[in-house]
C-alpha positions in Angstrom: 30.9 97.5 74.2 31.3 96.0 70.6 34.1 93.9 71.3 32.9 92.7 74.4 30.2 91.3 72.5 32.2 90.2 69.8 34.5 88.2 72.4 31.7 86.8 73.9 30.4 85.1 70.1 33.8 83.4 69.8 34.3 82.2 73.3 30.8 80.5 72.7 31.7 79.1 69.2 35.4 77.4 70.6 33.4 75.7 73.5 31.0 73.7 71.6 34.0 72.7 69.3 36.2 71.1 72.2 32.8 69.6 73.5 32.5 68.0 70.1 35.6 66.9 69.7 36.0 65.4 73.2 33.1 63.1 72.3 34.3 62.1 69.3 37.5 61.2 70.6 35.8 59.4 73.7 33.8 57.0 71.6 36.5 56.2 69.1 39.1 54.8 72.3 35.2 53.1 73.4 34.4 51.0 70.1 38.5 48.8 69.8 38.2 48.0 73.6 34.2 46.7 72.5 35.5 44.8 69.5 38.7 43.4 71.3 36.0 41.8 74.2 33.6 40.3 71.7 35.6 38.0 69.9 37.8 37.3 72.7 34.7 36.2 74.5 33.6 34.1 71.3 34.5 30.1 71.2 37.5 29.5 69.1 36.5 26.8 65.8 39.1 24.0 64.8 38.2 23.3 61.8 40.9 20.6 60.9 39.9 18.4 64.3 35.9 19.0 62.8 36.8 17.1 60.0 38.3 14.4 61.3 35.8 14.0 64.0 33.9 10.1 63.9 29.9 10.6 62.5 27.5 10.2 64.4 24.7 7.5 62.8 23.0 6.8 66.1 19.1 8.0 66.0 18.6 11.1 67.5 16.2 10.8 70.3 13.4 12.8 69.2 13.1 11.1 66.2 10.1 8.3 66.5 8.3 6.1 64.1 5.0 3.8 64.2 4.7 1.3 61.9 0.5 1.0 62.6 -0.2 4.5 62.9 1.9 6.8 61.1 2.9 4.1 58.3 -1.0 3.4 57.0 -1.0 7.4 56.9 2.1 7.6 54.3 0.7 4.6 52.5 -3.0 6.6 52.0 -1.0 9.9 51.0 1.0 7.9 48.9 -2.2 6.3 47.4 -3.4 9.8 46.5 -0.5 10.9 44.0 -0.8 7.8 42.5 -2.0 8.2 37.9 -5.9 7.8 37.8 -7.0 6.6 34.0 -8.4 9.1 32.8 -8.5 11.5 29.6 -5.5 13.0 30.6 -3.5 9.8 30.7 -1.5 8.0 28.1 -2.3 5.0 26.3 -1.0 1.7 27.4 2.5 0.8 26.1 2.4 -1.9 23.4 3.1 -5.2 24.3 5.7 -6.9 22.4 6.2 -10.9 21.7 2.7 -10.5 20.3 1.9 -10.3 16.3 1.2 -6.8 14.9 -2.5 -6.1 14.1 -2.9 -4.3 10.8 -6.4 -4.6 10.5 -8.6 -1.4 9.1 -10.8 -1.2 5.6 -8.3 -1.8 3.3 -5.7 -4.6 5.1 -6.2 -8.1 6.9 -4.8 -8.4 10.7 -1.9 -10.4 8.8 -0.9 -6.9 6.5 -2.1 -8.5 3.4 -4.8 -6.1 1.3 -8.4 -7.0 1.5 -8.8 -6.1 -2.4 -6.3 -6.8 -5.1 -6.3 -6.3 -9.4 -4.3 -7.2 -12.0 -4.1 -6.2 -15.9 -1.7 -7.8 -18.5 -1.4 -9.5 -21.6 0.8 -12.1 -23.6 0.0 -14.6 -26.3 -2.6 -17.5 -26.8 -1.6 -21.3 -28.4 -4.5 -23.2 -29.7 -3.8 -26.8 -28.8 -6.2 -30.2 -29.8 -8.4 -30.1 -32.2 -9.0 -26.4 -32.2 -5.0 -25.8 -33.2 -6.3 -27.3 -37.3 -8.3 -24.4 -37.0 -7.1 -21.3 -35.1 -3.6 -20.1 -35.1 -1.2 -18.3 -32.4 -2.6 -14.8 -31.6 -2.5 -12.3 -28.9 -4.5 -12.1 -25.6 -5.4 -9.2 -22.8 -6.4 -9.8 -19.4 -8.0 -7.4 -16.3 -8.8 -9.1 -13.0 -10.2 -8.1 -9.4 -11.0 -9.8 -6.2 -11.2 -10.2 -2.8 -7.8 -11.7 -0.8 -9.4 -13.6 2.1 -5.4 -13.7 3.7 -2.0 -13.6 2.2 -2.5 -17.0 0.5 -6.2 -17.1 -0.8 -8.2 -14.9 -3.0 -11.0 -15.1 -5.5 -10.6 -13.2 -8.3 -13.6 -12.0 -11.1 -11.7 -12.0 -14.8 -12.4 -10.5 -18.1 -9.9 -12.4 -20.9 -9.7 -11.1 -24.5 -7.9 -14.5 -26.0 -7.3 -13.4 -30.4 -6.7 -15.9 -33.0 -5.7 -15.9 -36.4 -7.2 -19.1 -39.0 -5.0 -21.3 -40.0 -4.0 -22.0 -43.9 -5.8 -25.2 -44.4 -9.3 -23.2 -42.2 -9.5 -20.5 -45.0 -8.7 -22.7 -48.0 -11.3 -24.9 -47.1 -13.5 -22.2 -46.8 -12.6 -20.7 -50.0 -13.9 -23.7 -51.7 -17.0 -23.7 -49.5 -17.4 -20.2 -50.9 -17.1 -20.9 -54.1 -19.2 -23.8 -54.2 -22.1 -21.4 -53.3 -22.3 -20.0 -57.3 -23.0 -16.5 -55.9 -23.2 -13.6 -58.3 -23.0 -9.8 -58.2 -25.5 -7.2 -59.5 -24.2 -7.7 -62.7 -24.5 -10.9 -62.9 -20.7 -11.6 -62.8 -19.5 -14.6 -60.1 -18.7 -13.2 -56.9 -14.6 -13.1 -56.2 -13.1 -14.8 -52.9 -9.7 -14.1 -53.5 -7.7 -12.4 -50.6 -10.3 -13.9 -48.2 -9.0 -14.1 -44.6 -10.5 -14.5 -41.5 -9.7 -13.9 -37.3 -11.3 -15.4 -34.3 -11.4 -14.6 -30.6 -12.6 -15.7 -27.4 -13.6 -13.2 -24.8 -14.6 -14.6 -21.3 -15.7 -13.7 -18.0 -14.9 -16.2 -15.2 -14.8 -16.5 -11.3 -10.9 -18.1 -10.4 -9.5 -19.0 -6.9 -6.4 -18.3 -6.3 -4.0 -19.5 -3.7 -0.3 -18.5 -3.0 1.9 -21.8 -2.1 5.1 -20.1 -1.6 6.1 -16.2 -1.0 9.5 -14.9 -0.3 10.8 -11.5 0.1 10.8 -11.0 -3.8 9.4 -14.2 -5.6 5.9 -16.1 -5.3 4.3 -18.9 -6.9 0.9 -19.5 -6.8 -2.2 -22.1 -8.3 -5.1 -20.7 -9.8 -8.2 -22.2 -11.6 -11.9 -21.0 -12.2 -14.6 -21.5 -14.5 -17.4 -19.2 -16.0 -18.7 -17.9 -19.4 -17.2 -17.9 -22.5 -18.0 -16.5 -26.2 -16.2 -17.6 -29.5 -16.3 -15.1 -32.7 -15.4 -16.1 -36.2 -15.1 -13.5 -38.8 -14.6 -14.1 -42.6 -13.3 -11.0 -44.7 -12.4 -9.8 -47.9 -10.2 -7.0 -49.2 -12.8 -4.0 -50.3 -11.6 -0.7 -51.8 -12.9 2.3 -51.1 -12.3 6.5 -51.6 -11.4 9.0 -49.1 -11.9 12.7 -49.3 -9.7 15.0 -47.0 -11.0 18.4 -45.8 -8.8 20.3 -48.9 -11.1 18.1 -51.4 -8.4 16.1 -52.5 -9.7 12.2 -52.8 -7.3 9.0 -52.5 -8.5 5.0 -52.9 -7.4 2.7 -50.5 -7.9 -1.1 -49.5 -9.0 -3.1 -46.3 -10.8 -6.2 -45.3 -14.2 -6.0 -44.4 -15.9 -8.3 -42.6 -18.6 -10.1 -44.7 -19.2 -13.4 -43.0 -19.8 -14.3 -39.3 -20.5 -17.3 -36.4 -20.5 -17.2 -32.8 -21.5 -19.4 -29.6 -21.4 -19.1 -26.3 -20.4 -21.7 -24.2 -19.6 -22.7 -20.6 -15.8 -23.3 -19.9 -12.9 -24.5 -17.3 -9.5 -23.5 -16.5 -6.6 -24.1 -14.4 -2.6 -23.2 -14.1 0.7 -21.9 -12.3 2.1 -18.5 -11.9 5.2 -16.8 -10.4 5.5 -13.6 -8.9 8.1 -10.6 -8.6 7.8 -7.8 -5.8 8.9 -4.6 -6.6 9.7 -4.0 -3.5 9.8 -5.5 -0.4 7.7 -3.1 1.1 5.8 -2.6 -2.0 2.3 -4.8 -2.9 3.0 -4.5 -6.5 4.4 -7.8 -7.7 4.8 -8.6 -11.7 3.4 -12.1 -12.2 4.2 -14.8 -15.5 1.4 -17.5 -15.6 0.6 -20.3 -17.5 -3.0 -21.8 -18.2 -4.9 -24.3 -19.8 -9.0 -23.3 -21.6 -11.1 -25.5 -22.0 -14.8 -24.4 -23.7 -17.2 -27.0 -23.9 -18.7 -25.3 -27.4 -22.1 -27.5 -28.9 -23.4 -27.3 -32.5 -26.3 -24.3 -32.2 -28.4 -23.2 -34.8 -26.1 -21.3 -36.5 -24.0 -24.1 -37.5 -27.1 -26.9 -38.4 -29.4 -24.2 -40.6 -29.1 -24.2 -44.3 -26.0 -21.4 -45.5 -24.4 -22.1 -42.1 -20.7 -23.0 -43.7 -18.8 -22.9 -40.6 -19.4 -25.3 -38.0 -15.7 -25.6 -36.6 -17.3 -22.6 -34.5 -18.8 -24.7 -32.6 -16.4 -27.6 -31.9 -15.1 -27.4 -28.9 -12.0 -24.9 -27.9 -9.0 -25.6 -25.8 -5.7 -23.3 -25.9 -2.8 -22.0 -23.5 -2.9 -18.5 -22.9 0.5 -17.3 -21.5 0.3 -14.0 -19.4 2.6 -11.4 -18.2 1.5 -8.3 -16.3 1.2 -7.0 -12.9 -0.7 -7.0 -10.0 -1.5 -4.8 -6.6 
């Protein structure tokens, strides 16, 4: 009875693998013969006689177009992507062929500066009458203004002109000096020997200024003005006197000290040339050389008409050329 059983198990397990492998078998002949039909049945490409087929430009026929309708509708979207001005936008591209605008606090529209200086200095020569009295000397000079464009400007000046006195000034007033009789506290005359004297002008004017000619380095330029001006005369004579340092230790020494002095004020003109140097020739800085003539229209004043007054070339009138070298921004 067992191996009847046992018989029966293996006759069951044999069919269902020759079932199996019948089907397998069945659908592998099945899928070639599938295959095979499908592609024969497909439409064969030539590729070659695609490429050298004609093109075809004619429009196709559903393709339509209205000038009146569906034109005015492009033209209105087209309107709608068009830039807005706005905030977000760009500013406008500059427009050339037209001259450059500088303008702002400190420039002109032309590029020239609204403000300009100068400081220099040089020598003064006393010239008429005035050169019998005064002598060659030096001279300082600090200027500002105002540069309406890149040709005119008004400038306010301060001029320090020095002089020395001539030979013949001092030994005529040595004798003037002497002629007084003057004595000391102890009754001894009173010494003028080693007297020597210095004058100086100092003025404060108002000068246009105007720029004939300016290259990429040189300039020349005409300048003239008028205002105020103030002549000093100072008479000295060598005193001696004792110094102490800090270590107690004492030493005499000598200078002149002023003992006599005149002065008047006066109204006065002047006028002259210049040339100028830039630095650079994007630089404002220039170095200028002029060349001026003063005149101060100086009167007798009561200084020089009262009794002990014993200096009235003070008050003749002055002219000189101050020469200047210095630079200006």
């Amino acid at each position: 009875m067992y191996s009847s059983a046992r018989s029966h198990r293996l006759f069951t397990v044999m069919s269902r693998t020759v079932a199996v492998a019948f089907f397998g078998a069945a659908t592998a002949l099945c899928l070639p013969a599938q295959t095979t039909a499908s592609f024969s049945a497909g439409k064969t490409i030539d590729l070659k006689k695609s490429l050298m087929a004609p093109i075809d430009l004619t429009r196709p026929p559903d393709l339509s177009y209205s000038s009146s309708a569906s034109g005015s509708d492009e033209v209105a979207s087209a309107e709608n992507f068009m830039p807005r001005p706005g905030a977000d936008q760009p500013p406008p591209r500059r427009r050339y062929g037209r001259r450059t605008n500088y303008s702002d606090r400190w420039h002109h529209a032309d590029g020239s500066n609204k403000y300009t200086f100068a400081a220099g200095g040089g020598f003064s020569l006393p010239t008429g009458s005035a050169a019998k009295d005064l002598d060659l000397s030096w001279k300082f000079q600090v200027a500002g203004g105002y540069n309406f464009n890149k040709k005119f400007a008004v400038l306010l000046q301060w001029d320090y002109d020095k002089f020395g006195l001539t030979g013949g000034n001092l030994d005529r007033q040595y004798i003037r000096y002497n002629n007084l009789g003057l004595v000391d506290d102890t009754g001894a005359p009173v010494s003028f020997a080693g007297l020597d004297g210095n004058a100086h002008v100092w003025s404060l004017t108002l000068n246009p200024m105007y720029t004939y000619y300016q290259g990429d380095s040189l300039g020349a330029y005409v300048i003239g003005g008028g205002g105020f001006y103030r002549k000093v005369t100072n008479f000295t004579l060598p005193s001696t006197g004792v110094y102490c340092d800090y270590f107690g230790f004492c030493y005499q020494f000598t200078q002149n000290q002023t003992f006599d002095h005149y002065s008047n004020n006066a109204g006065g003109v002047n006028g002259g040339i210049g040339f100028t140097y830039r630095l650079s020739r994007f630089a404002s800085q220039k170095l200028y050389a002029e060349a001026r003539y003063v005149w101060v229209d100086n009167q007798p004043s009561a200084n020089s008409t009262a009794p002990g007054a014993l200096y009235p070339e003070n008050n003749k009138r002055t002219g000189y050329f101050p020469v200047t070298i210095g630079i200006r921004w």
